[in-house]
C-alpha positions in Angstrom: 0.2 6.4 -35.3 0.1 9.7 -37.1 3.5 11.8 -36.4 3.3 15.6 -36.6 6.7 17.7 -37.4 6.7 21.1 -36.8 9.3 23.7 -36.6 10.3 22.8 -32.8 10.7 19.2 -33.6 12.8 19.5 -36.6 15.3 21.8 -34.8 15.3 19.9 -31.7 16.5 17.0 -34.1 18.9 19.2 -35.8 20.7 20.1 -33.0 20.7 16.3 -31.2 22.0 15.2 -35.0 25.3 17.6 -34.1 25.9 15.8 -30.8 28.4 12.9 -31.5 28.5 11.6 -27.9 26.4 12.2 -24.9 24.2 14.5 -23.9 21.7 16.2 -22.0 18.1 18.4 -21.7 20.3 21.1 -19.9 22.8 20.9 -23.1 19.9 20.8 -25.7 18.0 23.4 -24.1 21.2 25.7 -23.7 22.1 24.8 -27.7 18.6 25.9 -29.2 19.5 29.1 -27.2 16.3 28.6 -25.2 14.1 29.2 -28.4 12.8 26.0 -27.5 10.6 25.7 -23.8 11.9 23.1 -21.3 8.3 21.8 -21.3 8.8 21.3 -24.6 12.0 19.8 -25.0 10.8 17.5 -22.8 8.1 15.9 -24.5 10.0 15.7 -27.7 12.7 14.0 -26.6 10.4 11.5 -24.6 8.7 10.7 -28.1 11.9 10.4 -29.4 12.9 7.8 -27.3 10.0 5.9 -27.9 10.2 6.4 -31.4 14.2 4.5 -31.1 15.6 8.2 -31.9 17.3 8.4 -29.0 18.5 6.3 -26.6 18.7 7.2 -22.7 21.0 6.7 -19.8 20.9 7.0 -16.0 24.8 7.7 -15.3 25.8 7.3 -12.2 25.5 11.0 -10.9 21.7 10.5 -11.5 21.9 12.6 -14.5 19.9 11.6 -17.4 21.7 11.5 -20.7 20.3 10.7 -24.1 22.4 9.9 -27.5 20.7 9.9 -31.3 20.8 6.9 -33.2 21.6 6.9 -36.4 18.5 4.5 -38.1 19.5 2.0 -40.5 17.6 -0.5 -41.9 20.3 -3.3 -42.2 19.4 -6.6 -40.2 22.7 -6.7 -38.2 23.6 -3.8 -36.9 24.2 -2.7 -33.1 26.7 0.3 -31.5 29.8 0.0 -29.6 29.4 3.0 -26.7 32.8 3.9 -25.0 32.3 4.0 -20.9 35.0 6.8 -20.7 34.4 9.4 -23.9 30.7 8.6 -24.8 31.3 8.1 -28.2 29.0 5.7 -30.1 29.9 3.9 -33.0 27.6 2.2 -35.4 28.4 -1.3 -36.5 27.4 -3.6 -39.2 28.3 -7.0 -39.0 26.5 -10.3 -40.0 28.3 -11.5 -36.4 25.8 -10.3 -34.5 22.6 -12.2 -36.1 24.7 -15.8 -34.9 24.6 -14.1 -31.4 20.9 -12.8 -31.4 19.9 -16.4 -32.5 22.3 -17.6 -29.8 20.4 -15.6 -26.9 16.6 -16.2 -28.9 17.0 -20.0 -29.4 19.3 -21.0 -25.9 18.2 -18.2 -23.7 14.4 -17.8 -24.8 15.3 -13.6 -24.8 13.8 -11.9 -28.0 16.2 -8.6 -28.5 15.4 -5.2 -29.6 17.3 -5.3 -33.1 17.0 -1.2 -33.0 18.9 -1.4 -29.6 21.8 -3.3 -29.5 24.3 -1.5 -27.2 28.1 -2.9 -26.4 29.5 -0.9 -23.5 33.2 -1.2 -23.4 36.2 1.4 -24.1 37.0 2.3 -27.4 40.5 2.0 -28.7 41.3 5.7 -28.5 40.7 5.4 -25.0 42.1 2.4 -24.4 45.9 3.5 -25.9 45.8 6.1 -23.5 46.1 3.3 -20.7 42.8 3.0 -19.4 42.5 -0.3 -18.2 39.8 -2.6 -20.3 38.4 -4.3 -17.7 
């Protein structure tokens, strides 16, 4: 599949690039300072998912949210995402290749390497009392 990049695409992905947690259309749209269409913010960020750029969320106000992914090109990596500040933290660890064999060989479920996604609460979060489970 050919890929074009034009000017609106490489500043849509400069400004996701700046987001370290969370976000939305409404907050992209409202950062490019409306240089960019709706329309068009739209469509980008709907290739970008499908490209594994971003990832997206239903919360449960019924609010879309998407978050970049940083690419990397290591075997075992995945991201830890905090349920109470957003933030996402990339991980590298040959752990998770014993569990992706574990749920390919016993559980017959063949994983998206690009996606792995923890949800949890991270430990700034958690030393502020918020109860783990």
């Amino acid at each position: 599949m050919i890929t074009y990049s034009t000017k609106q695409k490489n500043k849509l992905i400069q400004v996701i690039k700046k987001y370290d947690k969370e976000f939305t259309v409404k907050d992209i749209y409202e950062n490019t300072k409306h240089e960019i269409g709706l329309t068009t913010i739209y469509r980008l960020i709907d290739r970008l998912v499908s490209d594994g750029i971003l990832s997206k969320v239903i919360g449960n106000n019924n609010t879309t949210y998407y978050q970049y992914l940083e690419k990397c090109s290591k075997e075992n990596h995945f991201y830890l995402k905090c349920q109470k500040c957003g933030n996402l933290l990339h991980i590298d660890c040959d752990c998770i290749g014993q569990l992706r064999r574990h749920i390919i060989d016993d559980h017959k479920f063949i994983i998206n390497k690009e996606h792995i996604i923890i949800n949890g609460i991270c430990n700034k979060c958690n030393s502020r009392g918020d109860n783990i489970c």
